[in-house]
C-alpha positions in Angstrom: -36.7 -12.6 -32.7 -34.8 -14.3 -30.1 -30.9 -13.5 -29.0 -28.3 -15.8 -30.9 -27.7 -18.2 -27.8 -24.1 -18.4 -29.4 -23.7 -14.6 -28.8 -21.4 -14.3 -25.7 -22.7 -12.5 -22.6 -22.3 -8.9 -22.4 -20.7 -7.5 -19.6 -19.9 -4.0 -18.5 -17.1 -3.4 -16.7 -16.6 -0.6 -14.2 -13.1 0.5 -14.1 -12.6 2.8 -10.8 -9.7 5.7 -11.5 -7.5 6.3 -9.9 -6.1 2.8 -9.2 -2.8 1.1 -9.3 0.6 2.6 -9.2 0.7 5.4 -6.5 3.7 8.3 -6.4 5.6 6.3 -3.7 5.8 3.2 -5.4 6.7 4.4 -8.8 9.4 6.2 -7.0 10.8 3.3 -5.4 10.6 1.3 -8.1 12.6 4.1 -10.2 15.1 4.0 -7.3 15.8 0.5 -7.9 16.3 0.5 -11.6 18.4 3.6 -11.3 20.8 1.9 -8.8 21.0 -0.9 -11.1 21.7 1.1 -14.1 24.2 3.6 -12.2 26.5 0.6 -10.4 25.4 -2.4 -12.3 24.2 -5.7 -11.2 23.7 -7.0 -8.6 21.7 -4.3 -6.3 20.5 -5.9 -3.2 16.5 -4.2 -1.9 15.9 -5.2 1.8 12.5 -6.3 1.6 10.7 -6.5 -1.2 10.5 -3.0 -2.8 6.8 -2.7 -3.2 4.2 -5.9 -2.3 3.4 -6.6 -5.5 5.0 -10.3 -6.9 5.4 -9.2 -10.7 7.1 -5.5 -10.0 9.3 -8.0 -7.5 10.3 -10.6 -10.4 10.7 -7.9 -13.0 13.2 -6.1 -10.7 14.8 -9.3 -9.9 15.6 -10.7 -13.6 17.5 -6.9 -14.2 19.9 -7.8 -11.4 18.2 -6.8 -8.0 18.5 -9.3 -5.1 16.0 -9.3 -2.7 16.6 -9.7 1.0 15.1 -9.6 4.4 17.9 -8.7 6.3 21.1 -6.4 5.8 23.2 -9.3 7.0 22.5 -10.9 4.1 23.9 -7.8 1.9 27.9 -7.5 1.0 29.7 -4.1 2.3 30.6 -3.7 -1.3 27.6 -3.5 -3.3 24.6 -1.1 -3.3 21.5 -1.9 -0.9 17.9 -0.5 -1.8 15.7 0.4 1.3 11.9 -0.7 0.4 9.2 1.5 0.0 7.5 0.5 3.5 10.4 2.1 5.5 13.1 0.6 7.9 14.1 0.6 11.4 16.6 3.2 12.5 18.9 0.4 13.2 19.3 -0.8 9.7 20.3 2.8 8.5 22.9 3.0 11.3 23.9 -0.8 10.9 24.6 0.4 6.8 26.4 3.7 8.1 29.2 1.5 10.6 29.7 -1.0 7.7 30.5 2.1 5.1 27.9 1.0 2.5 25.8 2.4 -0.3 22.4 2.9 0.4 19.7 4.3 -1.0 16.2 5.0 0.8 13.0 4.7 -1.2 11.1 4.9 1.5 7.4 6.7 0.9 8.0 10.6 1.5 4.5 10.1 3.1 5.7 7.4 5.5 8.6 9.3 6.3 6.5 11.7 7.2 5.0 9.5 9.7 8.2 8.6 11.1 8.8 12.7 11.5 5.7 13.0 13.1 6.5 9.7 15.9 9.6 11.4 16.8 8.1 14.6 17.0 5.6 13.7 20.0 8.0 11.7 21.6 10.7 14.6 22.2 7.7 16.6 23.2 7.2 14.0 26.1 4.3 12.2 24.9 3.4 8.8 24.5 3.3 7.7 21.0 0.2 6.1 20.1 0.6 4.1 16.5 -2.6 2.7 14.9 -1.6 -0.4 12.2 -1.2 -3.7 11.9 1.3 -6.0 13.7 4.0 -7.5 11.6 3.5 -5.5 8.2 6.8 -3.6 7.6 5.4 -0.2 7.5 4.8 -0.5 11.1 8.5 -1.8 11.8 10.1 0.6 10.5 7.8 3.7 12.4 7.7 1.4 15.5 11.8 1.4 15.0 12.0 5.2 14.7 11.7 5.6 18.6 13.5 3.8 21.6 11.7 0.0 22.2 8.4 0.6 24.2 7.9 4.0 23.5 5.2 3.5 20.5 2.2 1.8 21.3 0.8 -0.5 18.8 -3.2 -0.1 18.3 -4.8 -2.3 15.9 -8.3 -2.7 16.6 -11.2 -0.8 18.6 -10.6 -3.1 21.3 -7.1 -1.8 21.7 -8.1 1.6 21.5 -10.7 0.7 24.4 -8.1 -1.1 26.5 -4.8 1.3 26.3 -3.8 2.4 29.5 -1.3 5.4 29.1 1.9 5.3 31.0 3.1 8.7 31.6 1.9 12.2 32.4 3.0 13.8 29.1 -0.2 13.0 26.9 -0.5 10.8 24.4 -0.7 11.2 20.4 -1.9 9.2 17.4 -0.1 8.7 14.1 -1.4 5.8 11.6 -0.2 3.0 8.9 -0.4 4.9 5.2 -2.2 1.8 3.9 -5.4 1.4 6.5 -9.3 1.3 5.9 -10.3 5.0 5.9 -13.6 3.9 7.5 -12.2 1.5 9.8 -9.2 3.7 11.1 -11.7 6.8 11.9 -14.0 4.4 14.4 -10.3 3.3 15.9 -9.3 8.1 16.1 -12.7 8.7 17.6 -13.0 5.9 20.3 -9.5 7.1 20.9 -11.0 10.9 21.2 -13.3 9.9 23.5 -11.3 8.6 25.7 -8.5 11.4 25.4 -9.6 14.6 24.2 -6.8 16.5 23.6 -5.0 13.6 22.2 -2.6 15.0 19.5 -2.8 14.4 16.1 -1.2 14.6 12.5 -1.5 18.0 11.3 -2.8 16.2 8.0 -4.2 12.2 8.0 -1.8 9.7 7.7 -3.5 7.5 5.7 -1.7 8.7 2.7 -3.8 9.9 -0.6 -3.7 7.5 -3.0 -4.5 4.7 -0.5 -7.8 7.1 0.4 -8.6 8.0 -3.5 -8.7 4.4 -4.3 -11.1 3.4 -1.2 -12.9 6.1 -2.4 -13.4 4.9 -6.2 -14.0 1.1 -4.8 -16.9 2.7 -2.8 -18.4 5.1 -5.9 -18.6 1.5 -8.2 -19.3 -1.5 -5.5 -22.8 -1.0 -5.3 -23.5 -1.3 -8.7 -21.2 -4.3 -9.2 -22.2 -8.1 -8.9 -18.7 -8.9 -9.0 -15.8 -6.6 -7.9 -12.3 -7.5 -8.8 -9.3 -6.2 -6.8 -6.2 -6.6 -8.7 -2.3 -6.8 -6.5 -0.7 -9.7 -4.1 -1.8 -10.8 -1.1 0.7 -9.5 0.9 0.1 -5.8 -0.3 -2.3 -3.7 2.2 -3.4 -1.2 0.6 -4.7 -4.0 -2.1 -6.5 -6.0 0.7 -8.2 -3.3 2.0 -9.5 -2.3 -1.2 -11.5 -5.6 -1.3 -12.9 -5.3 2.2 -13.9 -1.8 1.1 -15.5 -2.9 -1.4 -17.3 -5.2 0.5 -18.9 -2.7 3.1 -20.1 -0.3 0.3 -22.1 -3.2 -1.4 -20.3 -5.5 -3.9 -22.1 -9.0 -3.3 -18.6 -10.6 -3.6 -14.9 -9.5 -4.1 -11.8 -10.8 -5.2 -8.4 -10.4 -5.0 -6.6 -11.5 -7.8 -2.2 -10.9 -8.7 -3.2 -11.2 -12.5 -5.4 -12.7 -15.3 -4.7 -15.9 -14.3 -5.7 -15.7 -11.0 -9.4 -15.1 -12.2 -12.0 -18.2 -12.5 -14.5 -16.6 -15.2 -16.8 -19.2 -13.6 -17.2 -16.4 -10.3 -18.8 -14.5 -13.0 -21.9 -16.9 -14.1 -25.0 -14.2 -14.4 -23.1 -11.0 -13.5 -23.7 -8.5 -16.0 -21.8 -5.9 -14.3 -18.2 -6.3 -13.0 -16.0 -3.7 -10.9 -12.2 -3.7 -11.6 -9.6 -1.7 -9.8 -6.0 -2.1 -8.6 -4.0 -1.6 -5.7 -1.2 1.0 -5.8 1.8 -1.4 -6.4 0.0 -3.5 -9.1 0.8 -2.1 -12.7 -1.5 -1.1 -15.2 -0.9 -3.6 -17.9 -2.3 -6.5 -14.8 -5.3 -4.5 -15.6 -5.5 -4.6 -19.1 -4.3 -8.2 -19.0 -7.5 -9.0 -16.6 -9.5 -7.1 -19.3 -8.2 -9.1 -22.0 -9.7 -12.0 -20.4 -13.1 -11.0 -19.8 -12.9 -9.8 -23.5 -12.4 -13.3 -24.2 -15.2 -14.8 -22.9 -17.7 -12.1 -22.4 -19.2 -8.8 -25.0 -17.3 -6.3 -22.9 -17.9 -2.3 -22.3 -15.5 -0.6 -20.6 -16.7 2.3 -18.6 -13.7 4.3 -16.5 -15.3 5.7 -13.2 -13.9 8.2 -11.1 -13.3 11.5 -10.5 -10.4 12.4 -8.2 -6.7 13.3 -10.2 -3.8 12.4 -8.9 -0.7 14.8 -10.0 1.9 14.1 -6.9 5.2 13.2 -7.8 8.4 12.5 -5.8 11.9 13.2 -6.5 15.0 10.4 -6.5 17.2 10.6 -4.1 20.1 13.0 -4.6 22.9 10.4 -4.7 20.5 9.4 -7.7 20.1 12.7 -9.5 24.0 13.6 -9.3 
């Protein structure tokens, strides 16, 4: 007896754990509502808190106003420092004006920017592995006097430095990077400088690593793989290229449910879903929802690794 040609298509879907909201974010995005709810709206956040367009318009309808610079933000009212880190000068600029601020930088960034100053007081030259531009690398880059960090993006960089002082050089890294791709950039690096100092513990921070990790356990047996978080959001991009590498014919990344054209899926059986760690869970469930829609869908969570880190608010917060 042949299959009802009415029945929808079945589909499996692989669902990688751990994915979406990491420590770091869910604490800054705490920080915000807690600023809002302990001096009322509006709370300015200089840059976008996390990259991740719906935690951004969320935040924004409870009162927070979103800036690029602290120019932009009265002396009277609150300002939120984003999750990616800031410059030095933009905590000093807040000081001399006498405003409230509240830092929600990563913990694990600000432990780069520890590490950065660290081997600069020891005399060495302060290699930083990252991409250009993304405000991550701003704010470590701004940790140290102009010209003392290095900016390394690619293996042709790492071929091409040419130190500039006798003190040694050491490496510290972006939180967000390709695991893969950032080890080929350390051991070219190695090669070329073998006692290059390094973090006592990899940069690339755990939930960015985890996630990689669960794209790579499902890609292989995907036709489709679908990368949930914005465009602008690293950690998110990566996950697709990851994905990628470790076999998924094709990859997408999507902000939401709407952003998916069921028509990538004609023939796939098998579909990976995952999320970067500023997208929230319910974009999952939304994107989900959809395939339900049009497919038979199984639902099979893959994974292993257990995340249990949590960070504390910032004491002005917890007074």
């Amino acid at each position: 007896m042949s299959a009802d040609p009415a029945a929808p298509a079945v589909l499996t879907v692989r669902l990688a754990a751990p994915r979406g909201f990491c420590a770091g974010v869910d604490r800054a995005i705490q920080v915000v509502e807690a600023t809002l709810e302990r001096f009322g709206a509006p709370v300015y956040v200089r840059h976008e808190i996390v990259h991740n367009r719906h935690v951004v318009s969320r935040l924004r309808d409870m009162g927070a106003v979103f800036v690029e610079t602290l120019e932009e933000c009265p002396d009277d009212r609150p300002v939120v420092f984003s999750a990616h880190g800031s410059p030095r000068s933009v905590t000093d600029g807040a000081k001399a004006r006498g405003m409230t601020f509240l830092d929600a930088t990563c913990p694990l960034v600000s432990k780069v920017h520890v590490e950065a100053a660290r081997h600069y007081a020891a005399g060495r030259q302060v290699l930083l592995i990252g991409h250009a531009g993304h405000p991550e690398v701003v704010g470590t880059m701004g940790q140290l006097p102009e010209g003392a960090v290095v900016l390394i993006e690619t293996l042709e960089d790492a071929r091409a430095f040419v130190p500039g002082g006798a003190g040694g050089v050491a490496y510290v890294t972006q939180t967000t990077l390709s695991v893969d791709d950032t080890a080929e950039i350390v051991e070219a690096l190695k090669a070329r400088f073998p006692d290059m100092a390094a973090p006592h513990r990899d940069d690339i921070c755990y939930a960015t690593t985890n996630r990689q990790e669960a794209v790579k356990s499902i890609a292989g047996e995907c036709d489709v793989l679908l990368v949930i978080g914005s465009a602008n959001s690293s950690n998110s991009v990566r996950l697709v290229e990851v994905g990628l590498r470790a076999g998924a014919p094709k990859a997408f990344l999507i902000d939401d449910a709407d952003d998916l054209d069921l028509a990538w899926l004609a023939g796939a059986r098998t579909v990976g879903v995952t999320a970067g760690a500023s997208a929230p869970e319910d974009l999952v469930q939304g994107v989900i929802r959809k395939l339900s829609s049009a497919f038979a869908v199984t639902v099979e969570e893959v994974g292993a690794a257990r995340e249990t880190v949590s960070f504390k608010l910032p004491r002005a917060l917890l007074a």
